[in-house]
N, C-alpha and C positions, 0 to 999 in steps of 0.2 A: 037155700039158707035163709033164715027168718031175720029180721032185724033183730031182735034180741038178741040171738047169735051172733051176728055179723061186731054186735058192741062190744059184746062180750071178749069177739076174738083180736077186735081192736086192741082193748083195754087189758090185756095182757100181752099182747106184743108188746104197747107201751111202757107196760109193768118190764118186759123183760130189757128192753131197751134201755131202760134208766137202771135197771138191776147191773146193765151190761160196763156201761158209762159207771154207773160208779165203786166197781172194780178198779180203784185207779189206785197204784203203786208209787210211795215214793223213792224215787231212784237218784238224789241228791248225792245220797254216799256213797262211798264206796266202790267194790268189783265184786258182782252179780255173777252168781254160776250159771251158767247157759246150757241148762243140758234137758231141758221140757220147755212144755208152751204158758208156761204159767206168765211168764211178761210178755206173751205173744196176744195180740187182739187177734189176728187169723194170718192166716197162710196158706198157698197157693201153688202147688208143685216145688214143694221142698220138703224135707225132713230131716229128724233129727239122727243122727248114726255116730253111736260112739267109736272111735278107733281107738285099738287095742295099742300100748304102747310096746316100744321096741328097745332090746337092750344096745348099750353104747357101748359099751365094755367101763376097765377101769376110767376113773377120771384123773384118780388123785391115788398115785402107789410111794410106798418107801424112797426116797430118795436119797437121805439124810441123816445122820449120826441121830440127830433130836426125832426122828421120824418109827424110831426101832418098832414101835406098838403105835399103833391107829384108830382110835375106838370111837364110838358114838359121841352125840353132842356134838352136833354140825350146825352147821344155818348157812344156807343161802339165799344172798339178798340181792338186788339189783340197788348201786351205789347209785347210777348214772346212766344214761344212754353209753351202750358198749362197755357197761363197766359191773361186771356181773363179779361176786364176791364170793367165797366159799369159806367158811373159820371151822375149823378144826382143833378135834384138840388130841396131843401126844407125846410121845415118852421117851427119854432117851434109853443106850441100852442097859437093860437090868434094872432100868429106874436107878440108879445109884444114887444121885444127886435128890431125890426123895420127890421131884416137882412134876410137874405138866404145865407142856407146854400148846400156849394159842397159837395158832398159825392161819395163816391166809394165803388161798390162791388167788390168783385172778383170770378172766377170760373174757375174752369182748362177744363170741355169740355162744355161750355155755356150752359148748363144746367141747373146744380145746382149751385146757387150763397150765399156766403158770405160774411158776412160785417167784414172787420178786426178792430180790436183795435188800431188805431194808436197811438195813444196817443199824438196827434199832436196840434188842435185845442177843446178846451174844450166847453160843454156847460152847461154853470148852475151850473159850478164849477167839470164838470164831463170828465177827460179828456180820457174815454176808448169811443171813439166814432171813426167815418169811416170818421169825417169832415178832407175836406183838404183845403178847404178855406172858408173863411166867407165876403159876401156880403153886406152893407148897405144897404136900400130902393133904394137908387137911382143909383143902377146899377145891371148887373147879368152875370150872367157866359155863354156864349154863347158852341163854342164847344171846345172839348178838341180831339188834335190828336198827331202824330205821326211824328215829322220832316224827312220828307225821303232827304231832305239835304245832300247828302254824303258830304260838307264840314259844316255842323252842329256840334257845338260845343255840346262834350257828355253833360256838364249841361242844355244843353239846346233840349234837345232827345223828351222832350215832349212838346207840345207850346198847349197856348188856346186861343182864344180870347174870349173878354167881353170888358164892356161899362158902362160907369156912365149916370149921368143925361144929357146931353150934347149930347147924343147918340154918341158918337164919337168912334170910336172903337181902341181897346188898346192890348196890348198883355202881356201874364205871359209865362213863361218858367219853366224848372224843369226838374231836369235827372233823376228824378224815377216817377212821375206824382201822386207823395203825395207831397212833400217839391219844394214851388211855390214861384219865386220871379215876381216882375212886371215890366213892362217900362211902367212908367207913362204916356209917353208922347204919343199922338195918333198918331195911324199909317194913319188912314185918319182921318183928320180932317173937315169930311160934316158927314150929318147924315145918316150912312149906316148902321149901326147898329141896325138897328127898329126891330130885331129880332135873331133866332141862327146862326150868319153867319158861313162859313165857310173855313177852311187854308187850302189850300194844296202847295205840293211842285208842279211843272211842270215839269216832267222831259226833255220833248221837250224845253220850252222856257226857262227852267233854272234859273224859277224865281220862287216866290209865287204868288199864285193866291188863293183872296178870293171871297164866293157867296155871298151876301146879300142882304137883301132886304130894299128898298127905299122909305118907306114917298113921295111921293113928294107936301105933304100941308102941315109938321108938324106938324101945329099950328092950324090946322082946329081938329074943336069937333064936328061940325053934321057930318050925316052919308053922304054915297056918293050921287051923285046926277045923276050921270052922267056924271060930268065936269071930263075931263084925271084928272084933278090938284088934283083930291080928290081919284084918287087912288094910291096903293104901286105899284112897281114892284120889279123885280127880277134882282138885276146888279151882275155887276163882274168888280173888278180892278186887278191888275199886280203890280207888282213891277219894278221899273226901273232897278235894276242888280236884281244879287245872294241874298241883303242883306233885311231882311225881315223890315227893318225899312225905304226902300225906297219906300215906296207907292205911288202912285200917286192917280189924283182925279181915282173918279171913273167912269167906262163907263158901257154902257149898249152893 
């Protein structure tokens, strides 16, 4: 090997070396999916092997007069250490009473789930039931989380959003995530709401950030056709500061 060489082959290990080092990741926020070597510098007799997941069977089946229909728009959260949440939502029978209703499981290792007695919201005059809100026809409980807010007011620890007829999306608060008050008033006022959207806090942008999904015909009843106009998409708005009641419109 000639010196010229030997410099050469210095001076790009070096090159590589600093290229290597300054791959550096910030890992401040958040929970990182672990499933490659991308946050790995190296590794040594180990690998990565997904496993396939296993059914558990039911968790959560009819039990309950209010329970008759069980459908989509779930969330489950972790309240607590051991204190794992499940909100549903359902109907009583035939719908008669025109409502839907929120309900709550509980379970300390997501397992085994049960329904407690609040005794919060009655049905049918029966008030040991798991309701913690009650919906008219023309609106529904979208998702239910967990304000990670560090200047989050404790009554307000747990947020959900939901929507009336108007689809316009609204928000309820609550410091235990049984006992729920509302802001009436919409946080966006278009119709973003055509299904479970979803809050979070952002801890990079320091704002909230919600998903939802967009109509963009409304008022259209045949099926699609083709035409963009007739189908939904998938948006996301922000808030203009910290405070969850400055929405703006929404963007895609």
């Amino acid at each position: 090997m000639t010196m010229h060489t030997a410099i050469v082959a210095v001076l790009a290990a070096l090159l590589l070396l600093v290229g290597v080092h300054a791959q550096t990741f910030d890992l401040e926020y958040g929970t990182y999916l672990f499933h490659d070597s991308t946050l790995v510098q190296s590794m040594k007799g180990a690998s990565f092997e997904q496993h396939r997941p296993t059914k558990q069977g039911k968790i959560i089946v009819r039990d309950f007069d209010w329970e008759t229909v069980i459908f989509f728009y779930t969330s489950a959260i972790q309240a607590g250490p051991g204190d794992y949440r499940l909100y549903y939502t359902c109907w009583g029978p035939a719908n008669a009473e025109r409502t839907e209703n929120l309900c709550v499981a509980q379970s300390k290792d997501g397992i085994t789930w049960t329904k407690p007695k609040l005794g919060l919201i009655p049905y049918d005059g029966n008030y040991e039931t798991n309701i913690v809100w009650t919906f008219d026809w023309t609106g529904w409980p979208n998702t239910v989380n967990i304000d990670q807010n560090p200047a989050a007011h404790p009554d307000e620890r747990f947020i959900m959003t939901y929507d009336k007829a108007d689809r316009f999306l609204r928000v309820a608060s609550s410091p235990d995530g049984f006992k729920w008050q509302t802001l009436e008033s919409p946080l966006i006022a278009s119709q973003f709401a055509d299904t479970q959207t979803v809050p979070i806090w952002d801890h990079r942008l320091e704002k909230y950030v919600v998903f939802g999904r967009v109509d963009n015909n409304f008022n259209r009843h045949d099926e699609c056709t083709g035409n963009y106009n007739s189908y939904r998409s998938i948006e996301r708005t922000a808030t203009l500061n910290s405070s969850i009641d400055s929405f703006v419109n929404k963007t895609t």
